[in-house]
C-alpha positions as CSV (number, residue, x, y, z in Angstrom):
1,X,5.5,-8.9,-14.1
2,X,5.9,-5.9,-15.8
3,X,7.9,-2.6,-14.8
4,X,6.0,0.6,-14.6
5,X,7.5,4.2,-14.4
6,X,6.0,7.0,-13.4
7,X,7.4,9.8,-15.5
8,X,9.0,12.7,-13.5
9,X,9.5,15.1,-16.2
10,X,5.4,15.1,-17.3
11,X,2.7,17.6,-16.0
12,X,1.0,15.1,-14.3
13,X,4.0,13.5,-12.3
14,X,4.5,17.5,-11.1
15,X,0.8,17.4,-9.6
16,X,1.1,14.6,-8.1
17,X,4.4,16.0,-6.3
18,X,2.3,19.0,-5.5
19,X,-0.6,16.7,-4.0
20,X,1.3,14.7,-1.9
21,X,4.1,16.9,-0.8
22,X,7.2,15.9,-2.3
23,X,8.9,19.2,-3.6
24,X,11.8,18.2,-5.5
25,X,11.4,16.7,-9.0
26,X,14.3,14.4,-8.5
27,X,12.2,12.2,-5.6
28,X,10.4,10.6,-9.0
29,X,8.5,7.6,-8.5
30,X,10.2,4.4,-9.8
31,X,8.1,1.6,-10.3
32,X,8.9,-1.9,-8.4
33,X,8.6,-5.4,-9.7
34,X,6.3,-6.4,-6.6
35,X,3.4,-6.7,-4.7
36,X,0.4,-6.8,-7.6
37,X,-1.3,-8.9,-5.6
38,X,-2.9,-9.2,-1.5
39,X,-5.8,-10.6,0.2
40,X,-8.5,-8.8,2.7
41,X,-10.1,-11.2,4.3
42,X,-10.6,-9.8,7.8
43,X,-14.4,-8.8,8.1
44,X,-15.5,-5.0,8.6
45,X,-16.9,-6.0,12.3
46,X,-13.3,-6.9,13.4
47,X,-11.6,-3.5,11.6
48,X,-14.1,-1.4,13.3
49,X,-13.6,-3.1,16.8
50,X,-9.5,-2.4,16.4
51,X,-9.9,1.1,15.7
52,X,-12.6,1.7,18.8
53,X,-9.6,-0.3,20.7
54,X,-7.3,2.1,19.6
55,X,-9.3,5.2,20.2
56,X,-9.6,6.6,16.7
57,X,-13.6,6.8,15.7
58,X,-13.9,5.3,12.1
59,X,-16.5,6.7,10.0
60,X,-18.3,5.3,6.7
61,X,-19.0,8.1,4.7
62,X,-20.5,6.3,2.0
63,X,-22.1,3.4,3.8
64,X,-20.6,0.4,5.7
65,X,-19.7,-2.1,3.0
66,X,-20.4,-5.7,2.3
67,X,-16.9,-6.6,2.9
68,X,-16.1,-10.4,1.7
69,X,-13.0,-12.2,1.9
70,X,-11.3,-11.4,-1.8
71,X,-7.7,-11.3,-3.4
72,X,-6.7,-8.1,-5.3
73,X,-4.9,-7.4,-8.1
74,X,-3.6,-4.0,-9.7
75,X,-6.9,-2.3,-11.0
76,X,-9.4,-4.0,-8.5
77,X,-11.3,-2.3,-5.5
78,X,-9.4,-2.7,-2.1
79,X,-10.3,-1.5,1.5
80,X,-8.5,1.8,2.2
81,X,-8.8,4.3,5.4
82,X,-7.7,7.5,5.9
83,X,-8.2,11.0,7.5
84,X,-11.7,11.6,7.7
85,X,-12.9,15.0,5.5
86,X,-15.4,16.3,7.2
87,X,-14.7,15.0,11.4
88,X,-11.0,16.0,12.6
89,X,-9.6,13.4,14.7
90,X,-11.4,10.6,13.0
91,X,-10.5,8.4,10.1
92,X,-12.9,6.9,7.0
93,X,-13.4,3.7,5.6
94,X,-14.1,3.3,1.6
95,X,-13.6,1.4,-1.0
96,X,-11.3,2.6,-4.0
97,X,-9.1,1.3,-6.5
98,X,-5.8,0.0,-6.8
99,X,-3.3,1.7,-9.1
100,X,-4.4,4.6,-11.5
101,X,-2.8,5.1,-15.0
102,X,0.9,6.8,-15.3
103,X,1.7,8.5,-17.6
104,X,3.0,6.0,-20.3
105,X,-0.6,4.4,-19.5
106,X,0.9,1.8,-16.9
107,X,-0.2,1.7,-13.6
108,X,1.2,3.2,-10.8
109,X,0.8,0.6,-7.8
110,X,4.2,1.0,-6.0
111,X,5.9,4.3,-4.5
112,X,8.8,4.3,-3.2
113,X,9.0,6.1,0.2
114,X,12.6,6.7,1.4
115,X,13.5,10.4,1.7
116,X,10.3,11.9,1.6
117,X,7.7,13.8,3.7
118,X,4.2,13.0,2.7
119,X,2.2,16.0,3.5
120,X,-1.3,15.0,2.0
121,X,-3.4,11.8,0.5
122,X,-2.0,9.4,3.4
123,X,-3.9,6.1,3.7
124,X,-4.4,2.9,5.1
125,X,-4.5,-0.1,2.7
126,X,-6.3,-2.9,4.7
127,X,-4.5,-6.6,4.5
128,X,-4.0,-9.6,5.5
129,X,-1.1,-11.2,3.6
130,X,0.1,-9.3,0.4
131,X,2.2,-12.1,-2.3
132,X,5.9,-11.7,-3.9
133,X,6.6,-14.3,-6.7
134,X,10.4,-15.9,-7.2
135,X,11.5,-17.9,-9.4
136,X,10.9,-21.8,-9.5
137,X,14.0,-23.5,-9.0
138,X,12.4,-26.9,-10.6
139,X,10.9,-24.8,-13.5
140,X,12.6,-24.2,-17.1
141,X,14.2,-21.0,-17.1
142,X,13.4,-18.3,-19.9
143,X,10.3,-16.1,-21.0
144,X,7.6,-17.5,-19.8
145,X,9.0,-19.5,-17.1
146,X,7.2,-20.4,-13.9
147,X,7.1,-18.7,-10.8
148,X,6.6,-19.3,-7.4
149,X,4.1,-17.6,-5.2
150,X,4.9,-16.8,-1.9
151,X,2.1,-15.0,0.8
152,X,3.4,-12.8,3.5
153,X,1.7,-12.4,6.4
154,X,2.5,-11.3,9.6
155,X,3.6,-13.6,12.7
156,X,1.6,-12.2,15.5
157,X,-1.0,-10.5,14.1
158,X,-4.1,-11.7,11.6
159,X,-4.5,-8.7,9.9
160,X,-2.4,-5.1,9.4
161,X,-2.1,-1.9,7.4
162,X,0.1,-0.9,4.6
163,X,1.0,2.6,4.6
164,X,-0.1,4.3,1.1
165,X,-1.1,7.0,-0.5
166,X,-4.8,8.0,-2.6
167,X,-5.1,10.3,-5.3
168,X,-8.0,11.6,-7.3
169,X,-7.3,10.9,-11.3
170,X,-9.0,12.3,-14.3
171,X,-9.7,8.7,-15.4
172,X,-10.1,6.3,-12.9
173,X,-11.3,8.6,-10.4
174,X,-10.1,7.8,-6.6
175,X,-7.7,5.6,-6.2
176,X,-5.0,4.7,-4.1
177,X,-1.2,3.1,-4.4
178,X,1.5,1.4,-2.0
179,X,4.5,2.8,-0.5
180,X,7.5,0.5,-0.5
181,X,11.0,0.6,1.3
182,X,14.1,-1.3,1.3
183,X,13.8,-5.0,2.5
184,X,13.4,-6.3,6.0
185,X,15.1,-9.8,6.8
186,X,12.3,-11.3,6.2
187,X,11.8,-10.4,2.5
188,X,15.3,-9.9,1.6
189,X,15.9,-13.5,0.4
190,X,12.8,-12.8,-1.8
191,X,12.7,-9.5,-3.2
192,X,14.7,-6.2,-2.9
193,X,11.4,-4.0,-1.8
194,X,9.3,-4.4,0.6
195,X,6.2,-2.8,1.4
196,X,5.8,-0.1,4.2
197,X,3.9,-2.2,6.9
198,X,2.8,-0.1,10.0
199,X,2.5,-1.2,13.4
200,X,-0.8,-0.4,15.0
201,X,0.8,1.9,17.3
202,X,2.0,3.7,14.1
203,X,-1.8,4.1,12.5
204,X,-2.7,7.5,13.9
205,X,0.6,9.3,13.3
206,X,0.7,8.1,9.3
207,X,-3.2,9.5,9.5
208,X,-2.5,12.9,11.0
209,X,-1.4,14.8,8.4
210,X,-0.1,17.5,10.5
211,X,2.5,15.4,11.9
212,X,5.8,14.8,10.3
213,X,6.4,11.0,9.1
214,X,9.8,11.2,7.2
215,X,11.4,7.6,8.7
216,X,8.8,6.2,9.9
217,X,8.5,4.0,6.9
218,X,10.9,1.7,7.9
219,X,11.7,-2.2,6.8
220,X,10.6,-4.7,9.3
221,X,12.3,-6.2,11.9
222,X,13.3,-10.0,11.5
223,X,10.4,-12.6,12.5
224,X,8.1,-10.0,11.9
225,X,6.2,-12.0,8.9
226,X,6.3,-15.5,7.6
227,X,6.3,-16.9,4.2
228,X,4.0,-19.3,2.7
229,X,4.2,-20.8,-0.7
230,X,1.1,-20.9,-2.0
C-alpha cells in the first residue's frame, strides 16, 4: 500500500490546522500504512434505533439514505455522523467521501491523533469491521508479494464508530478521514497503528465540540476485537 504525507510546511496543511484546531505546526499529519479499507453493513434502521437508545436525536439533513451493505475503499462514499448544523444537541447522518487529496496529490485517509485537541470537524465514521493486511508467510517475498487480509471487528458488539474528522476541500468537496493511535493488544501483532474506536458511551463527548477530548483517543483494551482472515 502506499505511504501518504500530508505536508506541514504548505498553505493548505496550515488551514487544515486552523479548521480542526491543532495550533502548532509541528503536530503535522503523518500518513499510516493502514486501514484503506472497512465494511458498513449494519442497516440505517438499526443506527437510528442506537442513537434514540442513547438519547442523542439523529437527524438527516439531506434525506435518509438507501444504505446497503458495501466495503469501502479510500475515495468511495462512507456513512459518517456528526454535530448537527442547524439543531444543538443533535447529531446528522450523511454520506461523504473517504480521503481528500494532500498536498502532493495523495490522499489523506489516516490522522494521527496523539497530543492533540480537536476543536472542530469531529465525526463518526460508521463500521462494522475495518481490514489490516500482513504479510503471507507461505507467499514469495519481494515487490509484489502477497498479502494477507485480516477483518477486525469488534467482540461484543455488531457494529461501532471510528472517531474521525471531515473537512470541506476545494476539490472533492466534503469529505472526511480516520484518526489513528498507537496499537491495542489486539492489533499489535499486526500493525503498529490502530484506529481510534469509540465506545458508545464515548459518542456524545467526541460530538460536542465544546468539550475537551485530548486522551480520549485511546488504543483498545485486549479482547476488545477479533481477527478474521479473510
Amino acid at each position: 500500500m502506499p505511504t501518504n504525507q500530508f505536508d506541514a510546511g504548505s498553505d493548505q496543511s496550515s488551514l487544515w490546522r486552523d479548521a480542526i484546531g491543532v495550533t502548532s505546526p509541528r503536530q503535522a499529519f503523518i500518513g499510516a500504512i493502514m486501514c484503506n479499507e472497512y465494511q458498513r453493513y449494519v442497516p440505517l434502521g438499526v443506527i437510528s434505533d442506537q442513537f434514540s437508545q442513547i438519547k442523542i436525536p439523529l437527524r438527516f439533513p439531506e434525506g435518509r439514505p438507501n444504505l446497503g451493505p458495501v466495503n469501502i475503499r479510500i475515495g468511495d462514499v462512507g456513512t459518517i455522523i456528526r454535530p448537527s448544523a442547524n439543531d444543538p444537541g443533535s447529531a446528522e447522518l450523511v454520506q461523504r467521501r473517504w480521503s481528500w487529496p494532500g498536498p502532493s496529490g495523495k490522499p489523506v485517509f489516516n490522522f494521527r491523533s496523539e497530543g492533540r485537541e480537536f476543536t472542530r470537524g469531529r465525526c463518526l465514521i460508521v463500521t462494522d469491521g475495518f481490514y489490516e493486511f500482513t504479510d503471507d508467510p507461505k507467499a514469495q517475498r519481494g515487490k509484489g508479494a502477497k498479502k494477507q487480509k485480516w477483518l477486525f471487528r469488534k467482540c461484543d458488539e455488531p457494529w461501532f464508530c471510528i472517531a474521525g474528522l471531515w473537512r470541506a476541500h476545494d476539490k472533492v468537496g466534503e469529505a472526511y478521514t480516520m484518526l489513528t493511535t498507537r496499537p491495542g493488544p489486539d492489533i499489535a501483532p499486526y500493525h503498529d497503528r490502530q484506529v481510534a474506536v469509540l465506545d458508545r458511551a464515548q459518542w456524545r463527548t467526541w460530538l460536542d465540540e465544546s468539550v475537551g477530548v485530548k486522551g480520549l483517543l485511546m488504543p483498545l483494551p485486549a479482547g476488545t476485537l477479533q481477527a478474521t482472515p479473510v
